[in-house]
C-alpha positions in Angstrom: 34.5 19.9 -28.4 36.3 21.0 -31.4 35.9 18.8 -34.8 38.4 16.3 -35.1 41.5 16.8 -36.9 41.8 14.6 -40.1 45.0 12.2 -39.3 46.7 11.6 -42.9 49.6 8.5 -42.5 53.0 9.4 -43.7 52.0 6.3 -46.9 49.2 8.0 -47.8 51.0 11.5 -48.3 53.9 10.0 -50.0 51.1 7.7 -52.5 49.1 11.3 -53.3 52.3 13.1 -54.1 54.4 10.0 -56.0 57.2 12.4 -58.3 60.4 10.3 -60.1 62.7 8.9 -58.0 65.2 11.0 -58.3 63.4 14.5 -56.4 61.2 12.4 -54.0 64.0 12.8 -51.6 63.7 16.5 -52.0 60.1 16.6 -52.1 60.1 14.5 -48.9 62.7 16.7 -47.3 60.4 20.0 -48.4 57.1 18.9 -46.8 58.5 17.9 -43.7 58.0 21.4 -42.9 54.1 21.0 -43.7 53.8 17.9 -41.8 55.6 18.9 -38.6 53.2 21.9 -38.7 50.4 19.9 -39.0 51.3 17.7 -36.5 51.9 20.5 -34.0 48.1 21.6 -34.7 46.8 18.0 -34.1 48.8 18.1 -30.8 47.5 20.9 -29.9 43.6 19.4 -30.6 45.1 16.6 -28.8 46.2 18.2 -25.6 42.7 20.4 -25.3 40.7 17.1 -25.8 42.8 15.2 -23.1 42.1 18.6 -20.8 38.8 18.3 -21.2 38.4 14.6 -20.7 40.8 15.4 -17.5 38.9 17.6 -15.9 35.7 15.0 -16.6 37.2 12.5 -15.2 37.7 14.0 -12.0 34.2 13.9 -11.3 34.3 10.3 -12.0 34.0 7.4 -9.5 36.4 4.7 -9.2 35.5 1.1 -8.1 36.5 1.9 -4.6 34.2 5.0 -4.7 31.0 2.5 -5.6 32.2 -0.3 -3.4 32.2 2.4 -0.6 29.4 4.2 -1.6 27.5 0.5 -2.1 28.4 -0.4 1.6 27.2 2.6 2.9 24.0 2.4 1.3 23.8 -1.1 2.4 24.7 0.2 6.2 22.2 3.0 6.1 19.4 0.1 4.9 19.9 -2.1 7.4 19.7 0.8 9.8 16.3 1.0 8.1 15.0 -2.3 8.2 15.8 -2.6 11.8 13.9 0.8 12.5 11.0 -0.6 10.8 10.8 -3.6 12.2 11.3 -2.1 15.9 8.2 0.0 15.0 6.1 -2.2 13.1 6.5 -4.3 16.4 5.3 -1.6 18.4 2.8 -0.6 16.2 1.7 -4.3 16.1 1.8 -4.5 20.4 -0.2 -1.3 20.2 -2.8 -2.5 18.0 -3.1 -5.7 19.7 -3.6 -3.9 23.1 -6.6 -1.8 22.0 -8.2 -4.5 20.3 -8.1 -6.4 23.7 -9.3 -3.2 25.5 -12.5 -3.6 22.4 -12.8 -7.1 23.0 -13.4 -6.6 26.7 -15.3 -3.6 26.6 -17.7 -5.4 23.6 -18.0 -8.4 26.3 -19.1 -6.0 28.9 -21.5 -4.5 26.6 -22.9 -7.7 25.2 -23.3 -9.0 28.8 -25.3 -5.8 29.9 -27.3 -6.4 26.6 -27.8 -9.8 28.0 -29.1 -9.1 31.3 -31.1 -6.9 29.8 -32.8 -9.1 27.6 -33.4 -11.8 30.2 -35.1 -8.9 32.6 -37.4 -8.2 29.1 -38.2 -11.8 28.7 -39.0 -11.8 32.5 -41.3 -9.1 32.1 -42.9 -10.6 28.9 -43.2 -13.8 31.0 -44.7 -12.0 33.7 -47.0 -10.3 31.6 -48.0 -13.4 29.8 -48.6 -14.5 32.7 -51.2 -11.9 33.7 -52.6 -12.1 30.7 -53.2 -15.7 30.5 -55.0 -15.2 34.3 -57.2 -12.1 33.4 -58.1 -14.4 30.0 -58.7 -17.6 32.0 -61.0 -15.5 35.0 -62.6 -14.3 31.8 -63.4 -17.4 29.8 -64.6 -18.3 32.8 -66.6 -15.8 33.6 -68.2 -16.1 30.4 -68.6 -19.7 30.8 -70.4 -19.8 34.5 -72.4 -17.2 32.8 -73.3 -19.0 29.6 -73.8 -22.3 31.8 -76.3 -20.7 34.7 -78.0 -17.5 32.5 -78.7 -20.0 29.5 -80.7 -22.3 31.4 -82.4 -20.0 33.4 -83.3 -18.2 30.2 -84.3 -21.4 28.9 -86.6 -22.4 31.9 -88.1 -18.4 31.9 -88.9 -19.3 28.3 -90.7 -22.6 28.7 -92.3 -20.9 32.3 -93.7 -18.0 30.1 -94.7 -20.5 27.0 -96.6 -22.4 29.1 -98.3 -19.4 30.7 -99.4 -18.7 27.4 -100.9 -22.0 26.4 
């Protein structure tokens, strides 16, 4: 953009160039020529700065342009929204069917894991069962043994004591 043209006012060119009254009618009448020519210069600045700030302001947007372009983007985000929702929903359906396919597939595991367990505690059952049979037949065992060997010991003692005395 080219510098801008100093504008000097008519008053201020008469005030620098005050003469007697009776030439400042010719004086006036002889710088006309310089001021005309000076105005045709800062009409021509004029009309190159009001080209160039016409062809800028084609590329700008009116009111209508933003309303417009406002209701279109407005269009295009409800389009949006709706989009998402429709597939958050599926996406939420989706997810909520495999979690029930989980759910039941971690109750049939945790029932086998069940059974399981009880068949372990039958066998723990049954073999505390054994257990506590082979332990009694041996107590007792050891007791018959204890009762009858004890006193026959005793009575082989007291038999060969009184051999001896």
């Amino acid at each position: 953009m080219s510098s801008m043209p100093k504008i000097t006012s008519v008053r201020v060119c008469r005030l620098k160039n005050r003469y007697p009254h009776q030439g400042s009618r010719d004086y006036f009448l002889q710088n006309l020529g310089l001021r005309v020519g000076k105005l045709e210069v800062d009409v021509a600045d004029i009309r190159v700065n009001l080209a160039a700030l016409t062809t800028r302001s084609e590329q700008f947007a009116t009111k209508s342009d933003i309303t417009e372009l406002r209701g279109e983007l407005r269009a295009e985000m409800g389009e949006l929204r709706e989009e998402l929702r429709g597939e958050m929903s599926e996406l939420r359906e989706e997810l909520r069917g495999e979690m029930s396919e989980l759910r039941e597939e971690l109750r049939g595991d945790m029932g086998e894991l069940r059974g399981e367990m009880a068949a372990m505690r039958g066998e723990i059952n049954g073999f505390r069962g054994e257990f506590s049979g082979m332990l009694h037949k041996a107590i007792h065992k050891q007791t018959v043994l204890v009762l009858t060997i004890v006193p026959a010991s005793l009575a082989a003692i007291a038999g060969v004591s009184a051999w001896f005395t």
